[in-house]
C-alpha positions in Angstrom: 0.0 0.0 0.0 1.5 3.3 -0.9 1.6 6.1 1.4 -1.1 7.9 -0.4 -3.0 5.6 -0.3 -2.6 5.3 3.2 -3.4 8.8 3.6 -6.6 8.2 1.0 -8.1 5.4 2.9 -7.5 6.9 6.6 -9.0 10.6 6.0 -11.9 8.6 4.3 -12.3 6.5 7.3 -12.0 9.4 9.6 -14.4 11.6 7.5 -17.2 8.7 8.3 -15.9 8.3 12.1 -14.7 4.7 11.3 -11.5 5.8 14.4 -10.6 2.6 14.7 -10.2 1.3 11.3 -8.5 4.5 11.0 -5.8 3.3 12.9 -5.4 -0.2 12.5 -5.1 0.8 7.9 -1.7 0.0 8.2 -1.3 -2.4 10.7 -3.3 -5.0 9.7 -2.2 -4.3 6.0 0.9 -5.5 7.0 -0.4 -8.5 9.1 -2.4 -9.3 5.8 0.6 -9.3 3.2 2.4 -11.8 5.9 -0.2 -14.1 6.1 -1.6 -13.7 2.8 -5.3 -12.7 3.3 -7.7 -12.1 0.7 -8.7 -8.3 -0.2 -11.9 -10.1 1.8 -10.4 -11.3 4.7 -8.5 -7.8 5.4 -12.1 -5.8 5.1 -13.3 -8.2 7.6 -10.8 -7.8 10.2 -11.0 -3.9 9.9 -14.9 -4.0 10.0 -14.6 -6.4 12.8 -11.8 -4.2 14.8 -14.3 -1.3 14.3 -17.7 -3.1 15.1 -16.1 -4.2 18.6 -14.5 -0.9 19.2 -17.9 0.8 19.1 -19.7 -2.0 20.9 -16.9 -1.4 24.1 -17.3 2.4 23.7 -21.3 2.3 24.2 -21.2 0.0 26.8 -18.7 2.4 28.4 -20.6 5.5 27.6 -23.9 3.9 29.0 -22.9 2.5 31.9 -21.3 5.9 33.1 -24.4 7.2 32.1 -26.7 4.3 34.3 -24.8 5.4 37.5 -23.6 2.3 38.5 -22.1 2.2 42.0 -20.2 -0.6 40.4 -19.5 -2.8 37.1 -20.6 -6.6 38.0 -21.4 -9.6 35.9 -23.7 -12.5 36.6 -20.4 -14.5 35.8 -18.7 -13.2 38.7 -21.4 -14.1 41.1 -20.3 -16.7 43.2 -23.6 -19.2 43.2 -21.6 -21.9 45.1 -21.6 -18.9 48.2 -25.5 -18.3 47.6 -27.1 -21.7 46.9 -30.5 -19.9 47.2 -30.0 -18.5 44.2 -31.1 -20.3 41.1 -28.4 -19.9 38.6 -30.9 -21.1 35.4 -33.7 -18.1 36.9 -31.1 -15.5 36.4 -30.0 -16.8 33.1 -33.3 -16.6 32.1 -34.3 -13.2 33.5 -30.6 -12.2 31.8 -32.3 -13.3 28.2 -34.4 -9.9 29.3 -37.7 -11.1 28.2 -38.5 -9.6 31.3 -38.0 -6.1 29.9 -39.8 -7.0 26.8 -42.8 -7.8 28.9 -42.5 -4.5 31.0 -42.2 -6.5 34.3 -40.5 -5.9 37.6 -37.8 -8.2 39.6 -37.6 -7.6 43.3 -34.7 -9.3 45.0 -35.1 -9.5 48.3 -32.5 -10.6 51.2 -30.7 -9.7 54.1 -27.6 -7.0 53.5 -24.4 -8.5 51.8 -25.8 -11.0 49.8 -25.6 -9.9 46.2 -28.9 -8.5 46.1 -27.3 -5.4 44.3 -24.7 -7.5 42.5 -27.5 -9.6 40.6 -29.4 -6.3 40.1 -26.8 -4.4 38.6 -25.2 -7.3 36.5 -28.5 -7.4 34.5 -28.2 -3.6 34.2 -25.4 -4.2 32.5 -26.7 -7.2 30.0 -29.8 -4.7 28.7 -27.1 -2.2 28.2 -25.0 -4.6 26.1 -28.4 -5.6 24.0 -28.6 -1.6 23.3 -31.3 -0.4 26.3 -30.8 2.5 28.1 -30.7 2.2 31.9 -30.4 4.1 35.4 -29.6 2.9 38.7 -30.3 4.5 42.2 -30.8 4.4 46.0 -34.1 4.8 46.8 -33.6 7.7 49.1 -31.6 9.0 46.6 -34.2 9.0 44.2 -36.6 10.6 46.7 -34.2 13.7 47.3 -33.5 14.2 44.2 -37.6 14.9 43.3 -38.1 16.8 46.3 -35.5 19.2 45.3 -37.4 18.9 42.0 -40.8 19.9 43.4 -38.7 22.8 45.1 -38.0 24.3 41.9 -41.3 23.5 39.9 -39.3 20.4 37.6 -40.8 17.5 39.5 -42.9 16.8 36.7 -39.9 16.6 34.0 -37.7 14.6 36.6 -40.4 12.2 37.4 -41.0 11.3 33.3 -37.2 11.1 33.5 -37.2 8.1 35.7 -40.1 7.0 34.3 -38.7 6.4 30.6 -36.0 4.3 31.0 -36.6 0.9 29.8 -35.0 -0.9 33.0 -34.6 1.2 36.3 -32.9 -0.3 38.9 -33.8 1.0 42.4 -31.6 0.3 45.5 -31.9 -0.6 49.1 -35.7 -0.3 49.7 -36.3 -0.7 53.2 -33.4 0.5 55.1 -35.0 3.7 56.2 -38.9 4.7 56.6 -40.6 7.4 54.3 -42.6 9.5 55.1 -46.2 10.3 53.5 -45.0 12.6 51.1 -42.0 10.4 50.0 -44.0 7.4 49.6 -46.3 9.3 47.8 -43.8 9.9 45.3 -42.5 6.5 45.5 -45.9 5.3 44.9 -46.1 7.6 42.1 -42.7 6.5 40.2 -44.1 2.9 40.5 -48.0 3.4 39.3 -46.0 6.0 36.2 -43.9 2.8 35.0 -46.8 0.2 35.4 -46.5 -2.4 32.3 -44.7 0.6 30.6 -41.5 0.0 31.6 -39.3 -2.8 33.9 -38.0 -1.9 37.5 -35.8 -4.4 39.6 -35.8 -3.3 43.6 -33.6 -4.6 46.2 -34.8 -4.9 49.5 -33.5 -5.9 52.8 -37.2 -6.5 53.9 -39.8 -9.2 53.2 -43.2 -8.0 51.6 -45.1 -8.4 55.2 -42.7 -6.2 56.7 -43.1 -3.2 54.0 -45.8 -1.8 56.0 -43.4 -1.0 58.7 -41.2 1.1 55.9 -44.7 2.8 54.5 -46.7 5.8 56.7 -50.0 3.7 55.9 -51.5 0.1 54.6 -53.5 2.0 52.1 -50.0 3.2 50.2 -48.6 -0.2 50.6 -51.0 -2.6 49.5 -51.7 0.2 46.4 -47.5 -0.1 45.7 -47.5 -3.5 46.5 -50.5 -4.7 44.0 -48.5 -2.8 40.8 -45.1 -4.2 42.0 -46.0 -7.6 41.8 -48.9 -7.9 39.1 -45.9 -8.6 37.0 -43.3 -9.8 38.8 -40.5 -12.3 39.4 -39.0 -12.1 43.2 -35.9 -13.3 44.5 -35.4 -14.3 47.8 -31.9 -14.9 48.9 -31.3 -16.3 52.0 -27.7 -16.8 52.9 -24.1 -15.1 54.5 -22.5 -11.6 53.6 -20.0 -11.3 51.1 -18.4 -8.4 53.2 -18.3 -11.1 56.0 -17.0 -13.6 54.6 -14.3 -11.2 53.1 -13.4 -10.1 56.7 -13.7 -14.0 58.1 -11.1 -14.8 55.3 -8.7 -12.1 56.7 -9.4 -13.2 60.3 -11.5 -9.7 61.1 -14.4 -11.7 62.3 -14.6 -15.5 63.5 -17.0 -17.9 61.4 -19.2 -18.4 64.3 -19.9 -14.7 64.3 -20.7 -14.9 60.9 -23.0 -17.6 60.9 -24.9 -15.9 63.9 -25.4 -12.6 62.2 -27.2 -14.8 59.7 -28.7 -17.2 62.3 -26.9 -20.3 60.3 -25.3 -21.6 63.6 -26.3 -24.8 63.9 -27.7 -25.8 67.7 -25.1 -28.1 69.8 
């Protein structure tokens, strides 16, 4: 290839914001004159450079954009560690059909189990398929529309949660609301009803939600559009984080199974 060529073939890639078959021209020009490719095989290596370069950038791009506390995979989930957890159910919910069919997955569990792990690991497969996604703590959430009321935008920042296709909302349950923030709560759920999928954590079974809600009325109403289409989760089992300090001899084992009331009875 002559150097105008060169030239010719890289402004014409950059001019159509091919960047990384920009780069790789030459490169894999000379790999192909060593090994003898086809004019065929050489346009599919740069196309295929190029199609995975983009694929890693928009991942990247959206899941800075989803807010991730965190980049997990269901493959780094240790199932062995959690054998309440049915490895085939979260393939399947990772197939997202779920989102297709605009229902919710709750995972439920004490803290330290993965509940957030699982949830953000099928953030991250929806945001390989393409889908736009958003993750936050529920109290988090809250503020962020009562500042928005403040100012007379809680309408615009409600329809923004609303229009993702997945929202993921974390840690439901560790702190009460009050009437006027479960109001709101109540509102984000009934605005995505069978238009769009949520998945919740929750360190709280349903019977105790009451406890987390000012009145039964608001509850039961949340409640009823929750799980009208639903899949829940229950994981019953030890803390990572414990097990991490166990492991480095910051806690013993028998304090570990007794924050998770696993000691067995002598």
């Amino acid at each position: 290839m002559s150097s105008f060529q060169h030239e010719h073939i890289e402004k014409m890639a950059t001019d159509l914001g091919l960047s990384t078959m920009c780069q790789l021209t030459g490169p894999l020009a000379e790999e192909a004159s060593t090994h003898d490719w086809t004019y065929l095989d050489y346009l599919e290596r740069l196309l295929d450079e190029e199609t995975s370069a983009k694929f890693s950038r928009r991942v990247r791009v959206k899941s800075q954009m989803a807010n991730f506390p965190f980049r997990k995979t269901l493959a780094q989930f240790d199932f062995s560690f959690q054998p309440s957890v049915d490895k085939r159910k979260l393939n399947e919910l990772a197939s997202l059909k779920f989102i297709e069919e605009k229902e919710n997955i709750l995972f439920l569990g004490p803290p330290g189990v993965g509940k957030t792990h699982l949830a953000v690991s099928l953030g991250m497969v929806a945001i390989e398929a393409g889908m736009s996604v958003y993750f936050t703590r529920v109290h988090d959430m809250i503020h962020t529309l009562l500042k928005a009321r403040q100012t007379g935008t809680m309408t615009r920042k409600m329809a923004t949660y609303i229009r993702f296709p997945l929202l993921i909302v974390d840690e439901i349950g560790y702190l009460p609301l009050n009437q006027e923030e479960a109001a709101l709560f109540f509102e984000l759920v009934s605005g995505r009803y069978e238009k769009g999928s949520l998945i919740l954590t929750s360190n709280r079974s349903y019977g105790s939600w009451g406890d987390m809600f000012p009145d039964t009325i608001i509850t039961a109403a949340t409640l009823d559009r929750l799980l009208h289409h639903s899949t829940t989760i229950n994981i019953k089992g030890n803390s990572y984080r414990l097990k991490e300090k166990a492991k480095a001899g910051l806690v013993s084992q028998s304090s570990l199974m007794k924050a998770h009331g696993t000691e067995k009875e002598g």
